[in-house]
C-alpha positions in Angstrom: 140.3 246.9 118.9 137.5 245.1 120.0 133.5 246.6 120.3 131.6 246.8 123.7 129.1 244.1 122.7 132.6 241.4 122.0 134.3 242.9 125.5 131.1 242.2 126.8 130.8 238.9 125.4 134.4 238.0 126.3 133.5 238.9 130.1 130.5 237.3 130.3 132.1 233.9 129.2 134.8 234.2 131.2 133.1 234.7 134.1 130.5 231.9 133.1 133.3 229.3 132.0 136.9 229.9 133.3 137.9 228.7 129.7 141.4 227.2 129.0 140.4 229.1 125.0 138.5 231.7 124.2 138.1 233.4 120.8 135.3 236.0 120.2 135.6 236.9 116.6 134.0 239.6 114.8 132.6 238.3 111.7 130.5 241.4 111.1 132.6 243.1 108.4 131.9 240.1 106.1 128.3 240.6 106.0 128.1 244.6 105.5 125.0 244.9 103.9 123.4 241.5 104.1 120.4 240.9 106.7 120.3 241.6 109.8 123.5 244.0 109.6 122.6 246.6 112.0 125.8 249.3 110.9 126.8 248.8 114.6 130.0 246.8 113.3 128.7 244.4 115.9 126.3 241.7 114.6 127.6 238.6 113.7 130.1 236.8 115.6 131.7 233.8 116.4 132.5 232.3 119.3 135.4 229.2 119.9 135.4 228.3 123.6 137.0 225.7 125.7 135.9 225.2 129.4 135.9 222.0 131.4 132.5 222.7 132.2 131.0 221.8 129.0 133.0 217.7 129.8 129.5 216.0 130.1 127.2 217.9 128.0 126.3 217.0 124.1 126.8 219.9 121.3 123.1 221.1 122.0 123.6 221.7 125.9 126.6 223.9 125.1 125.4 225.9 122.5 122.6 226.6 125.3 125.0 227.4 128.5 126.5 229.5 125.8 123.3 231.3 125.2 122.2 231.4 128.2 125.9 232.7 129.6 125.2 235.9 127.1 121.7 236.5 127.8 120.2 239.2 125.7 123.2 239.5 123.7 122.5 236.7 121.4 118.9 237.7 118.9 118.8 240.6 120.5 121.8 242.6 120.1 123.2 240.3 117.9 122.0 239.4 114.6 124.2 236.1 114.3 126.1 233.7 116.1 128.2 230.7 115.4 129.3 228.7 118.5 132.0 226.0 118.7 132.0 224.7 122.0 134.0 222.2 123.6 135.8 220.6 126.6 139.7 220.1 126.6 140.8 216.7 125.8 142.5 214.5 128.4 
C-alpha cells in the first residue's frame, strides 16, 4: 500500500501532467540506514512519468516542471529523487 507523501506525489502529478504513465516507486527500503533515511519509510523515490506536456522541453526543463509540480515535497520531505521524464513517442 502506498505512503501519504507517494499518494501525494501521485495526485500532484496527475493533476500537474494528465500523464498517459505514471510510476511513483518507493525506493526507500533499499536505503534503510544510509543518509538521509528519515525512518518515515518515505524518502527516496523514484518517479517514471509520461505527459505530452513535457513534448518541447529538454531533460533539464522536465526534471524542473517535475519539481516544481511537487513543491516542498522534493529536499524537503524527501531525501531523494530520481526522475525519468518523458513525452510519448509519435
Amino acid at each position: 500500500m502506498a505512503g501519504q507523501v507517494q499518494q501525494e506525489m501521485e495526485k500532484l502529478l496527475m493533476e500537474a501532467f494528465s500523464p498517459t504513465r505514471l510510476e511513483v516507486i518507493n525506493d526507500s527500503a533499499s536505503h534503510a540506514g544510509h543518509s538521509g533515511d528519515d525512518g518515515s519509510g518515505e524518502s527516496h523515490f523514484t518517479v517514471v512519468i509520461e505527459a505530452p506536456a513535457f513534448a518541447d522541453m529538454n531533460r533539464v526543463e522536465r526534471q524542473r516542471a517535475v519539481n516544481k509540480a511537487l513543491g516542498d515535497i522534493p529536499g524537503e520531505r524527501v531525501h531523494a529523487l530520481a526522475i525519468q521524464a518523458s513525452a510519448p513517442t509519435p
